[in-house]
C-alpha positions in Angstrom: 0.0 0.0 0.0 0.9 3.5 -0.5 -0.5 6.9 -0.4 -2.9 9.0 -2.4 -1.5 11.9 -4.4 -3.0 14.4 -1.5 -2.2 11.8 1.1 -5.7 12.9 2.2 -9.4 11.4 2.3 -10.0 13.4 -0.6 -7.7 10.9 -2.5 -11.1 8.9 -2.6 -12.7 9.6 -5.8 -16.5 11.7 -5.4 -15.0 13.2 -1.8 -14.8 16.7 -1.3 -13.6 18.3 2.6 -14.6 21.8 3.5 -13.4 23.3 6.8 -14.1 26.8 9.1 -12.6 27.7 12.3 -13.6 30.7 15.0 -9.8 31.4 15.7 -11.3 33.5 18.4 -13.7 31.0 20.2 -11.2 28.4 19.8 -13.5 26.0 17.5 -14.6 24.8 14.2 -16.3 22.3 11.8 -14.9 20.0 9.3 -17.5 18.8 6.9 -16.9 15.5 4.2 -19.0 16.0 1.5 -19.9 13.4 -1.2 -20.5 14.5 -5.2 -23.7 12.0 -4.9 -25.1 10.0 -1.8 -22.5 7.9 0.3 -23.4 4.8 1.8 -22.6 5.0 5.3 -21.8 3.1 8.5 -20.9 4.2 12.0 -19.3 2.5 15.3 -19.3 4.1 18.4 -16.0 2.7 21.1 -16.0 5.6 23.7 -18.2 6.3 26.6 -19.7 9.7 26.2 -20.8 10.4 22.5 -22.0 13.3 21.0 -24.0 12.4 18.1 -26.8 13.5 15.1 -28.5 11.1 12.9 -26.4 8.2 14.0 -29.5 5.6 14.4 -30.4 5.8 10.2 -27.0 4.3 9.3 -28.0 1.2 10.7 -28.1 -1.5 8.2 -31.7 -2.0 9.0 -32.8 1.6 8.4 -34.6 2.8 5.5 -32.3 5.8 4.4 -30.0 4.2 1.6 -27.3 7.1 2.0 -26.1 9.9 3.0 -25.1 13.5 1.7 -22.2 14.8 3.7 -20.6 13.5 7.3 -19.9 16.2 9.7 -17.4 16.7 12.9 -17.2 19.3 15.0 -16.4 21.0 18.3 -18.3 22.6 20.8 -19.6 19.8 22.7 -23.6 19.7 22.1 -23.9 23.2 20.9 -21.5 22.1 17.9 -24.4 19.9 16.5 -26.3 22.3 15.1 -22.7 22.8 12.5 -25.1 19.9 10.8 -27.6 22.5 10.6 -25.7 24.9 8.2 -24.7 22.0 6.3 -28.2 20.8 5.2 -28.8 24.4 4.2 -26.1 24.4 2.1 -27.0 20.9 0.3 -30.1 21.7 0.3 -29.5 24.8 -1.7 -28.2 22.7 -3.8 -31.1 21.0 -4.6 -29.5 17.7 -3.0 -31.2 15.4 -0.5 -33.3 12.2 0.3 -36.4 12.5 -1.8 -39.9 12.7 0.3 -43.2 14.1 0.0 -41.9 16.2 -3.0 -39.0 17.7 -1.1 -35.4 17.4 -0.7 -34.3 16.6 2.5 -30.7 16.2 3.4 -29.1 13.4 5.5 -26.2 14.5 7.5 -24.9 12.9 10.4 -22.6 14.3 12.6 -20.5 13.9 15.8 -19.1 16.2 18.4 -15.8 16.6 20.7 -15.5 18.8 23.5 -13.5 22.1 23.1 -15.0 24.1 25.7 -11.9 24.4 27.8 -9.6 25.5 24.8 -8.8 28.8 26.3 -11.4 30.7 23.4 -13.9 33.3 24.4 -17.5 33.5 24.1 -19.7 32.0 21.7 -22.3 33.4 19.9 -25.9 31.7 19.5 -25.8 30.4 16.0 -22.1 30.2 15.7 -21.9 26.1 14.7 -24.7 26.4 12.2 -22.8 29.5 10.7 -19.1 27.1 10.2 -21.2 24.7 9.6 -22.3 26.5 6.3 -19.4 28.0 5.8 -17.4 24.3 5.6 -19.9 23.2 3.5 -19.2 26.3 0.8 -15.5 25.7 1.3 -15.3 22.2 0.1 -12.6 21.3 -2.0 -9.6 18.8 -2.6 -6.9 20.6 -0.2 -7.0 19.6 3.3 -5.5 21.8 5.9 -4.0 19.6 9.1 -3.5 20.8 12.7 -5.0 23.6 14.1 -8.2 23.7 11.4 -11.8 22.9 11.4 -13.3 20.8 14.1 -9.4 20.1 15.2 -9.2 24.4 16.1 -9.6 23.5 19.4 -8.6 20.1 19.9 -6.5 18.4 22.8 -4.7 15.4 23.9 -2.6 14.5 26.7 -0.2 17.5 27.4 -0.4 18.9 23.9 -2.7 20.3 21.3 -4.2 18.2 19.3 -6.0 18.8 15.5 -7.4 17.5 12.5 -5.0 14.6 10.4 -5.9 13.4 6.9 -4.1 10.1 5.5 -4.6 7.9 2.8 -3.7 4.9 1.0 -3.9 2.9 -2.3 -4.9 -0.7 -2.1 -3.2 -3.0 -4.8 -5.8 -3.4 -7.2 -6.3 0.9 -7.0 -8.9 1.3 -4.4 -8.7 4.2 -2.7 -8.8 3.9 1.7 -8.6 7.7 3.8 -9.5 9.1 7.2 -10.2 12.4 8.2 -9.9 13.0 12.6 -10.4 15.4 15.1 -7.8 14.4 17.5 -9.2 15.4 21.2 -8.2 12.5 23.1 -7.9 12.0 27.1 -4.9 10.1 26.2 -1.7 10.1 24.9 -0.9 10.7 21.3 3.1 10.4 21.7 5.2 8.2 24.1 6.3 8.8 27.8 8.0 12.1 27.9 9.4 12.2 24.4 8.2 12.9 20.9 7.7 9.6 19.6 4.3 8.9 18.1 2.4 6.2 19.1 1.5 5.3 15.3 5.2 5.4 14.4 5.5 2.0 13.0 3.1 2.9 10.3 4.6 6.1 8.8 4.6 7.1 5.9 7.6 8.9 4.6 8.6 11.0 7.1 4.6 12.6 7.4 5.2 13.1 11.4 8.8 13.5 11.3 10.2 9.9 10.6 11.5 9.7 14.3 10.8 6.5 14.2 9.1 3.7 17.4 10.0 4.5 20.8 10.5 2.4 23.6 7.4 2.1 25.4 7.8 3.8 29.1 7.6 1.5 31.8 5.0 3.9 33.9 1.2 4.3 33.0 0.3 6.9 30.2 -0.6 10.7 31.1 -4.4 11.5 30.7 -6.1 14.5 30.8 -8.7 15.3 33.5 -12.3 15.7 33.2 -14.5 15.3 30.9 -13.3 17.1 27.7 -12.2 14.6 25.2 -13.4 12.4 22.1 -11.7 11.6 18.9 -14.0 11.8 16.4 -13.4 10.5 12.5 -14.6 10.0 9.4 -12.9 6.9 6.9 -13.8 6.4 3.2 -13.4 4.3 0.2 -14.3 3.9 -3.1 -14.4 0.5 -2.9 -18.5 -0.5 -2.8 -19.9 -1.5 0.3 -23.6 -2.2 1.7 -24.4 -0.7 5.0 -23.2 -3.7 6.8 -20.0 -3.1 4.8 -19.7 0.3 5.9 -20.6 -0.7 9.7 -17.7 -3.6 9.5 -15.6 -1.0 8.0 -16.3 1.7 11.0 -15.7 -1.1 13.4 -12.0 -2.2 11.7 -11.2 1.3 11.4 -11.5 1.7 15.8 -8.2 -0.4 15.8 -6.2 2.6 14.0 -7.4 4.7 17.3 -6.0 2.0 19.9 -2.5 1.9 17.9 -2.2 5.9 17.9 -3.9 6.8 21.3 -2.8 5.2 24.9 -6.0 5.0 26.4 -8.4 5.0 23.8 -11.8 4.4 24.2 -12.5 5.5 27.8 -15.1 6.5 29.9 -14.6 9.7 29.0 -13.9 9.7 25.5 -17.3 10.1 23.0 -15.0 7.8 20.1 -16.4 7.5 17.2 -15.7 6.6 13.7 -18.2 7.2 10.4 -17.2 5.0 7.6 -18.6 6.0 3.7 -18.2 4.6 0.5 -18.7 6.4 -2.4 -19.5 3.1 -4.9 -16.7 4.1 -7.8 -15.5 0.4 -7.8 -15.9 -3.3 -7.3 -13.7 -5.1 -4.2 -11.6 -7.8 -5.6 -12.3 -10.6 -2.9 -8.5 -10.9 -1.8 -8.4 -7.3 -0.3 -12.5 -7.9 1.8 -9.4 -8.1 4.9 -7.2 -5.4 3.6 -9.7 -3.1 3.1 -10.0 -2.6 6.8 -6.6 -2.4 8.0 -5.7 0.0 5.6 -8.6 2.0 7.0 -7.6 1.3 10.5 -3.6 1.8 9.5 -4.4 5.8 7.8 -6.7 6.7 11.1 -3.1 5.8 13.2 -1.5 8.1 10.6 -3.8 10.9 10.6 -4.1 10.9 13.8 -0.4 11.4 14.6 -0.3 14.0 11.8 -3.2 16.1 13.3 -0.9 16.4 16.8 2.3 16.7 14.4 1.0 19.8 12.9 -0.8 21.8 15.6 -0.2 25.2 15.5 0.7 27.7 17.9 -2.1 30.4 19.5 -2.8 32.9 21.9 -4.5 31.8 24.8 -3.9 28.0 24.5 -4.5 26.0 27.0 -1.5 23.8 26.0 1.3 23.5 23.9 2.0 22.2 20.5 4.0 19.1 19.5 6.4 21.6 17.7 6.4 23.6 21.0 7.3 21.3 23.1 10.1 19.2 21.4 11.9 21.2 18.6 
C-alpha cells in the first residue's frame, strides 16, 4: 500500500472536505462531502458520545445514503454545525427525496473544546461554520490547528485535525479524516515519539521512528473534555453492513495511535462511507480494513504533528514542546 497523491481522504474519488474555524472562540467544523449520496456506516467505542442522525446508518434503516458526514467541536452546541450544512445541500437541490421535497441526510458527531482557552460563543455560531465548511469544500486539506481540530487536545499537547490515505493493490482508494481530542496520549512517555510510528509514511510526522514504550502508566487528561471523532472512506463498494464492519476495523487505528483509547470519557467514534466508484476484488474484503484502520493511526499522529501555535492556548504544540 501506498498513499494518495493528496495523502488525504480526498484521494477517494467523489469526496470533497470543507473546513471553518472561530480562531477567536477556539472552535470549528470540518465537513466530508460526497459528489452523490454515500453509503454510510458508523461504530461508536468511547463512553460519552455526542452524536446526530447516527440511528439511520443502521443497516436496517430505510435511508440508503447519506449526503455529507460532519465533525465538530463545541460539545452539544456544535451539532447544530449539521444544521448549516443541510442548508447548504439543500440549496443545492440535493437530499433524500420525500413528499416532493429534498431533504438532506447529514450525520454528525461532536468533541469537547469548551476548555480551549477561546472566548465567548455566539448563539448560532456552529450552524454558521457549519455553512461555511460546507461552501469551502474542495480537494486541499488543511492539518493541525483547522476545522473541528481548532480547538482540539490530547494529553499535554494540542491536538487537531489529520488526513491520510492509501492505495490498495488493485487501485482502491482507503482515507480518514480526525479530530484528534483525546484523554490520552498521542506520543510516548515524555518524548516525541508517536504512538502510530511504525506505520509512517515517509517522514509525514517526522520519521522519528518507534520509541520504547515507558515502563510507567500513560498521562491522561482530566475531566470530561475529550473524544476523537473521524470519518474513513473508500471507493471501494460496500452495503451498510460493509460500511458498519468498515467503521468497526477502522477503531483499531485509534487504539494503535492513542494510549488510552476508548474511555469513559472519551465520545469515540468513527463514520465509515463509500462512495461506490469500484468493485472489491475478494482478496483485499481483509485489507480493506486495515488500511482503514492503518491511515486513522497516521492521521491521527499527523493532526498532533501539525498543531499550530495560539494565543491563549490552553496547552502547547507538539512543535512547542520538542523542537
Amino acid at each position: 500500500m501506498r498513499p494518495g497523491p493528496q495523502n488525504a481522504i480526498t484521494d477517494v474519488p467523489g469526496l470533497t472536505v470543507g473546513q471553518a474555524s472561530d480562531r477567536a472562540a477556539k472552535t470549528g467544523v470540518s465537513v466530508v462531502v460526497g459528489d452523490r449520496p454515500m453509503v454510510a456506516g458508523v461504530h461508536v467505542m468511547g463512553g460519552a458520545p455526542g452524536t446526530r442522525e447516527t440511528d439511520l446508518l443502521s443497516p436496517d434503516a430505510t435511508v440508503p445514503g447519506v449526503d455529507a458526514l460532519v465533525l465538530s467541536g463545541g460539545s452539544a452546541f456544535g451539532l447544530s454545525a449539521a444544521e448549516g450544512v443541510v442548508a447548504g445541500l439543500r440549496a443545492a437541490g440535493r437530499g433524500f427525496e420525500a413528499a416532493g421535497h429534498r431533504v438532506p441526510i447529514v450525520p454528525a458527531a461532536i468533541l469537547f473544546d469548551l476548555a480551549a482557552g477561546g472566548g465567548a460563543r455566539a448563539d448560532g455560531l456552529y450552524r454558521r461554520l457549519g455553512r461555511q465548511a460546507f461552501d469551502a469544500r474542495g480537494l486541499d486539506v488543511a492539518l493541525g490547528s483547522e476545522g473541528a481540530g481548532t480547538g482540539a487536545t490530547v494529553a499535554g499537547l494540542k491536538g487537531g485535525i489529520g488526513t491520510a490515505s492509501a492505495v490498495l493493490p488493485s487501485g482502491t482508494t482507503v482515507g480518514a479524516l480526525v479530530a484528534v481530542n483525546a484523554l490520552g496520549q498521542v506520543t510516548v512517555g515524555d518524548g516525541p515519539h508517536f504512538w502510530a510510528a511504525p506505520f509512517e509514511e515517509a517522514g509525514e510526522f517526522g520519521g522519528l521512528g518507534p520509541a520504547t514504550a515507558p515502563a510507567g502508566p500513560p498521562r491522561t487528561k482530566l475531566g470530561p473534555m475529550n473524544t476523537t471523532i473521524a470519518v474513513v472512506a473508500t471507493d471501494a463498494r460496500l452495503d451498510k453492513a460493509g460500511a458498519t464492519r468498515l467503521a468497526i476495523m477502522s477503531h483499531d487505528g485509534m487504539a494503535r495511535a492513542i494510549v488510552p483509547a476508548h474511555t469513559p470519557l472519551d465520545g469515540d467514534l468513527v463514520f465509515a462511507a463509500s462512495t461506490a466508484e469500484r468493485d472489491l476484488p475478494e482478496a483485499e474484503r481483509l485489507l480493506l480494513g486495515h488500511a482503514a484502520a492503518t491511515c486513522l493511526a497516521r492521521a491521527i499522529a499527523r493532526g498532533v504533528f501539525n498543531a499550530s501555535t495560539a494565543e491563549g492556548d490552553a496547552l502547547p504544540t507538539w512543535a512547542e514542546t520538542f523542537t
